[in-house]
C-alpha positions as CSV (number, residue, x, y, z in Angstrom):
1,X,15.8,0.0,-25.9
2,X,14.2,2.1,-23.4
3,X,11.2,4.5,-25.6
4,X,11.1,8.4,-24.3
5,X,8.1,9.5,-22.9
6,X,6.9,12.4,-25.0
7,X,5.4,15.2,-22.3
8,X,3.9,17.4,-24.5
9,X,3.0,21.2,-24.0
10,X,-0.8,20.6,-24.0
11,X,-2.8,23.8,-23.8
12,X,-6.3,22.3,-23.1
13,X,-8.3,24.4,-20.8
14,X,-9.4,22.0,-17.8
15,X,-12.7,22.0,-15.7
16,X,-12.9,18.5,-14.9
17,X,-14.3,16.3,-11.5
18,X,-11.5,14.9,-10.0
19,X,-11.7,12.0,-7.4
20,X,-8.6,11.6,-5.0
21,X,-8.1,8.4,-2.7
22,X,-4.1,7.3,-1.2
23,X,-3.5,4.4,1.1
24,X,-1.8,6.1,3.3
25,X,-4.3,7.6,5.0
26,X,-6.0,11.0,4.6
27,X,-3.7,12.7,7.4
28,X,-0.9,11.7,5.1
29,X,1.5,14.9,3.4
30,X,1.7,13.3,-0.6
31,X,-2.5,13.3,-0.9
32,X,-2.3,16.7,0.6
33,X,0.3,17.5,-2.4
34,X,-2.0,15.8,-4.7
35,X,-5.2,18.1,-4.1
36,X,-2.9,21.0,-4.7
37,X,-1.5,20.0,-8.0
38,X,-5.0,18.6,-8.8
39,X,-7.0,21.6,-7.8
40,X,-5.6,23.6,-10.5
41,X,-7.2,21.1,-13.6
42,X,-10.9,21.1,-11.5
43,X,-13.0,20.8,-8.7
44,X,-11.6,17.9,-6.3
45,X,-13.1,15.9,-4.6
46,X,-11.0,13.7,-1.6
47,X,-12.3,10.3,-0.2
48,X,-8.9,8.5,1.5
49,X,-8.9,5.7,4.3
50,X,-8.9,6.8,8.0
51,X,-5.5,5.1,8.3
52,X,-3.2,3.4,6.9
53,X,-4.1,0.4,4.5
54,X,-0.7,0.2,2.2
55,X,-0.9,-3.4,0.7
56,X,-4.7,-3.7,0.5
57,X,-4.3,-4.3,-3.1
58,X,-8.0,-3.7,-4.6
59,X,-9.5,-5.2,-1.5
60,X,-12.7,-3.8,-0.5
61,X,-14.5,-3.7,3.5
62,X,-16.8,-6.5,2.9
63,X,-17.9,-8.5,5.7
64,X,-21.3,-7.0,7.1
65,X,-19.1,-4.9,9.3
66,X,-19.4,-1.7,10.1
67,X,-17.6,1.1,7.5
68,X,-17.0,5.0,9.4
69,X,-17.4,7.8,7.3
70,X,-16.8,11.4,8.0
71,X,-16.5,14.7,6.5
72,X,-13.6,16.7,7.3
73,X,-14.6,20.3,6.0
74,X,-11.4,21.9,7.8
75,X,-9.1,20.1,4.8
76,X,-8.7,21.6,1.7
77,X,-8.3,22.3,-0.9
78,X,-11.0,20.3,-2.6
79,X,-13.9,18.4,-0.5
80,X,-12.5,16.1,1.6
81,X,-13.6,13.1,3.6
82,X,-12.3,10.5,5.2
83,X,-14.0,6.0,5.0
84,X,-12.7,3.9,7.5
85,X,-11.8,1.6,4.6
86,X,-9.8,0.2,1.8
87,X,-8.4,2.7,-0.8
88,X,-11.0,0.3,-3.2
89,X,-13.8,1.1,-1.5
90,X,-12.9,4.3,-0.6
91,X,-13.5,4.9,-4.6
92,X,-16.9,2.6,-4.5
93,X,-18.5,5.0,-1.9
94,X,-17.5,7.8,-4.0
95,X,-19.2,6.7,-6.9
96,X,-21.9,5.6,-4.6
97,X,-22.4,8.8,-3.3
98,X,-20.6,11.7,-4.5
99,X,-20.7,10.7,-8.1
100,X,-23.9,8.8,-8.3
101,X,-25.2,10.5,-11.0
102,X,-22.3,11.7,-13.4
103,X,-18.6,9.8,-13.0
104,X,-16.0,11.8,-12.3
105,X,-13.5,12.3,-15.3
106,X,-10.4,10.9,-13.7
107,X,-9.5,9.4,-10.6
108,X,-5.7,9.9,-9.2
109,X,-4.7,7.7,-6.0
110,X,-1.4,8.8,-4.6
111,X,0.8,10.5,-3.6
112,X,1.8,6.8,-2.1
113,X,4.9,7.3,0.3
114,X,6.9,4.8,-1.2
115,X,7.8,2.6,-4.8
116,X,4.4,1.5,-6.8
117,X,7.6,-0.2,-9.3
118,X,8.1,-3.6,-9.7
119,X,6.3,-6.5,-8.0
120,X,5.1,-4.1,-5.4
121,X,2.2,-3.1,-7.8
122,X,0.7,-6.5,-7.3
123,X,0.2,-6.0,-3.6
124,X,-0.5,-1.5,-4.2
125,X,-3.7,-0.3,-2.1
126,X,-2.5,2.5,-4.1
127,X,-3.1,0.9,-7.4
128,X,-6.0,-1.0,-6.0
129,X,-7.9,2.2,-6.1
130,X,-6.7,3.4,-9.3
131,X,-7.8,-0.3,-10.7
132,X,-11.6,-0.1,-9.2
133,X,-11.9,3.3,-10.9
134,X,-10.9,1.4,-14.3
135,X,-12.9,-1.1,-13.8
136,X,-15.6,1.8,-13.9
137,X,-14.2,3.1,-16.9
138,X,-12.5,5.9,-15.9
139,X,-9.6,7.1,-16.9
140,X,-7.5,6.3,-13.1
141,X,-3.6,6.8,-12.4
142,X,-2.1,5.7,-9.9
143,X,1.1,8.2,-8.4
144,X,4.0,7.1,-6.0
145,X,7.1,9.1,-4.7
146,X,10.2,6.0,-3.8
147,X,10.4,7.7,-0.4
148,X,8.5,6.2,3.4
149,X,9.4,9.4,4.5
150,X,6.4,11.1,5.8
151,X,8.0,14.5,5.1
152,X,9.1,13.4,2.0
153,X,10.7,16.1,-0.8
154,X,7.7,16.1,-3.0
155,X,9.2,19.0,-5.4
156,X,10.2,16.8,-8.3
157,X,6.2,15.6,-8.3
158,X,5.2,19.2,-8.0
159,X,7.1,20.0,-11.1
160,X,6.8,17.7,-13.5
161,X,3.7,15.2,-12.7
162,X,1.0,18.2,-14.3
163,X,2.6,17.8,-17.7
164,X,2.1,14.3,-17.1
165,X,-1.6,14.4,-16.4
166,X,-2.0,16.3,-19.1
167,X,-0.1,14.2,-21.7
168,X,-1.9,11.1,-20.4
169,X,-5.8,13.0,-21.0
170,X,-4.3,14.4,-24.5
171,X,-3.3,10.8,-25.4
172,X,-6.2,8.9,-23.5
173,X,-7.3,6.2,-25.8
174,X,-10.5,5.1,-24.1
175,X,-9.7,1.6,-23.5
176,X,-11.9,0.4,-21.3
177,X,-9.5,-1.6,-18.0
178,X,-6.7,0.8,-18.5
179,X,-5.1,2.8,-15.6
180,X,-1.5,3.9,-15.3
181,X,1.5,3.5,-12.6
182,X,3.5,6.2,-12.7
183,X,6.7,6.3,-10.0
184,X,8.7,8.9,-9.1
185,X,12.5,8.3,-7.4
186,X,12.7,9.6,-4.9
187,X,14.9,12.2,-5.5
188,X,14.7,16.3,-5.9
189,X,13.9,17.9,-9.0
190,X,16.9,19.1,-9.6
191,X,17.9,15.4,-10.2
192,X,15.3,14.2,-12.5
193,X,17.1,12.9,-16.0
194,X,13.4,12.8,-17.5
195,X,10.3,10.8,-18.1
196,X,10.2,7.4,-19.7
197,X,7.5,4.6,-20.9
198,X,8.3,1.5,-18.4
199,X,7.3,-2.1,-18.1
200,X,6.5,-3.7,-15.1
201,X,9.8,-4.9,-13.4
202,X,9.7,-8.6,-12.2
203,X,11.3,-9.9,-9.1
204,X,10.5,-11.0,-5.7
205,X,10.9,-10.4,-1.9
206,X,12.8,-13.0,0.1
207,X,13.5,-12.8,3.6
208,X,10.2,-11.3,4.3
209,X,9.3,-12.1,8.0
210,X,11.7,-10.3,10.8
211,X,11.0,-9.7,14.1
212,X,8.8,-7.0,15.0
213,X,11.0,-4.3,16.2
214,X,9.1,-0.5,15.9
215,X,12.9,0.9,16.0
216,X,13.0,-0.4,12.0
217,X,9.8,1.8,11.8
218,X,10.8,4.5,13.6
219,X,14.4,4.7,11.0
220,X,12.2,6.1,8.4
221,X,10.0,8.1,10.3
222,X,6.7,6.5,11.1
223,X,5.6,5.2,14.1
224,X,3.0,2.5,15.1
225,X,0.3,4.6,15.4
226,X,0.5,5.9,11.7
227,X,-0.2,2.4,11.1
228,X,-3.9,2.3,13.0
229,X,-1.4,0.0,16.0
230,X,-0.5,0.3,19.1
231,X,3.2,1.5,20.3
232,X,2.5,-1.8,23.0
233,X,2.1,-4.6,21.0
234,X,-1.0,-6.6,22.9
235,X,0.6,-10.5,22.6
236,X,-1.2,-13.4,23.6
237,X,0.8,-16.2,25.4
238,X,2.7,-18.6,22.6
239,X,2.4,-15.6,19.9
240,X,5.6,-14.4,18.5
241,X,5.1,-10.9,16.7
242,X,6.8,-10.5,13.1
243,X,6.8,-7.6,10.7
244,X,7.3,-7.8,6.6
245,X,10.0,-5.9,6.0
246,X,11.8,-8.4,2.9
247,X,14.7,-8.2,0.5
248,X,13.7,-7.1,-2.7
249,X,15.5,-10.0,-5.1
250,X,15.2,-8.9,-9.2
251,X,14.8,-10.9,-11.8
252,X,17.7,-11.8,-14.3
253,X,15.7,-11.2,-17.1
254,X,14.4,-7.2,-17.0
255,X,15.4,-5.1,-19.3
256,X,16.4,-1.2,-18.9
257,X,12.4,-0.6,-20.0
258,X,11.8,-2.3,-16.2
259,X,10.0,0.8,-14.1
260,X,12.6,-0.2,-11.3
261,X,15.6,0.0,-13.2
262,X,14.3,3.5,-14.9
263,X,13.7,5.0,-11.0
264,X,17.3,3.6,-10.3
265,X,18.6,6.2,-13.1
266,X,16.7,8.8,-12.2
267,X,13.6,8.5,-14.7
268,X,10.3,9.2,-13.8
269,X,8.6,5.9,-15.1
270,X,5.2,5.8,-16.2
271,X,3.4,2.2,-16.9
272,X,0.2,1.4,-19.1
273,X,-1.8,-1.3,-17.1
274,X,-4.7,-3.2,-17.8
275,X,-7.9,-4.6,-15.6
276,X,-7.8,-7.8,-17.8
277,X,-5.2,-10.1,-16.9
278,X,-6.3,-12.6,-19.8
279,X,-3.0,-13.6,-21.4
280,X,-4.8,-14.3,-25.4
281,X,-1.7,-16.1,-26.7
282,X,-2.0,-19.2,-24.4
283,X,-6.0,-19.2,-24.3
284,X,-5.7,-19.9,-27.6
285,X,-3.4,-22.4,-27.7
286,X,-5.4,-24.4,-25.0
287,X,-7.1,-27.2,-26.4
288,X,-9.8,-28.0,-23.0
289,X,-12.6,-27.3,-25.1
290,X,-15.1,-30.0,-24.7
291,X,-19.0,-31.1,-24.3
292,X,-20.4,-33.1,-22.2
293,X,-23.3,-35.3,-22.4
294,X,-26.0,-34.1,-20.6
């Protein structure tokens, strides 16, 4: 059975250091959305890639090469900058720098145009932040609207994703690796049925590789050059240009508690994750254990 997510009417008065990162870029509307729901629980502070860097994962700009920073003082509101980087490392050079000396209390990465649900949180720049800042210990959500749109309807977010936030920091546990994946459908307010605790969905893409054609791009609003490409595509001879645009395929064996299925309905679905992928029950029944002689 599918559990209801309790948001409870918290009345606990907020002054907290708030660190923001998206993968969609800083120029990007939902991080711009974020700030201004954010701003109202504390000071916030903004760190988001130059451009584009949606399935990053937790990736980070390793390499020896070189990482652009820059401070963009005309954003707001908040302190905002922008790393020529992965949403990952965009956190690390905020802990690096702006929060060398005290962590910030919670880290938010979103609002990612587009599902977080499902499989695609294996593959999330999105969630790759929101999974450095846990493996930092802080408390880190990661926020996603199902919508590529980059004028998206971000009302349903606006209204219910503060009572959220502050169920999530009434209920915080403290366990050190956790961070949460909260989805929105991507639908108005208006058509919200509620809030729900979700399970990751399972399933897979299949039919992932189609020929690169920027009108595909173009049918829900973004062009090449959101991306950090070029409109013309620079081909060497014998290279054939393919985009991943796949077939999301589910699995048979979700239940209704799957975040996918809960969008589908017209939930908002919010999933516990953890850093530690150990799974305990089969460590324990391996039987590898051995010495050798030395």
């Amino acid at each position: 059975l599918c559990m209801v997510f309790l948001v409870k009417s918290v009345t606990i008065s907020f002054n907290m250091n708030i660190l923001l990162t998206n993968d969609d870029g800083y120029r990007a509307k939902g991080i711009h959305v974020l700030a201004e729901i954010m701003s109202s629980f504390g000071d916030v502070t903004v760190i988001a890639p130059k451009k584009h860097q949606s399935g990053m994962g937790m990736a980070v700009s390793l390499g020896f090469r070189q990482v652009a920073y820059k401070e963009l003082p005309e954003e707001g509101p908040g302190t905002w900058s922008y790393l020529d980087a992965t949403p990952a490392s965009c956190i690390k050079y905020g802990l690096n720098f702006q929060f060398l000396e005290h962590k910030p209390d919670v880290i938010v990465s979103g609002i990612n145009h587009g599902s977080n649900a499902a499989s695609a949180s294996c593959y999330s720049g999105t969630l790759g932040a929101a999974r450095e800042g846990a493996l930092n210990g802080i408390l880190s959500i990661g926020l996603s609207l199902d919508s590529l749109n980059p004028d998206a309807d971000f009302s349903a977010v606006r209204k219910y994703f503060p009572e959220i936030f502050r169920n999530l920091l009434a209920t915080d546990p403290k366990k050190p690796g956790l961070y949460y994946n909260v989805n929105f459908p991507g639908i108005p307010a208006d058509r919200i049925k509620g809030v729900r605790r979700a399970c990751q969905g399972k399933g897979i893409w299949v039919r992932e590789f189609r020929e690169w054609d920027p009108e595909r791009l173009r049918h829900h609003g973004i062009t090449p050059e959101m991306l950090g490409q070029s409109s013309e595509a620079m081909v060497e001879p014998g290279e054939k240009l393919y985009m991943m645009v796949g077939d999301f395929q589910d699995d048979p064996t979700n239940t209704g508690q799957a975040d996918h299925h809960l969008m589908a309905e017209g939930y908002i679905a919010v999933c516990p994750c953890m850093i530690d992928s150990t799974d305990y029950e089969i460590n324990e029944q391996l039987e590898i254990d051995r010495n050798f002689a030395q």
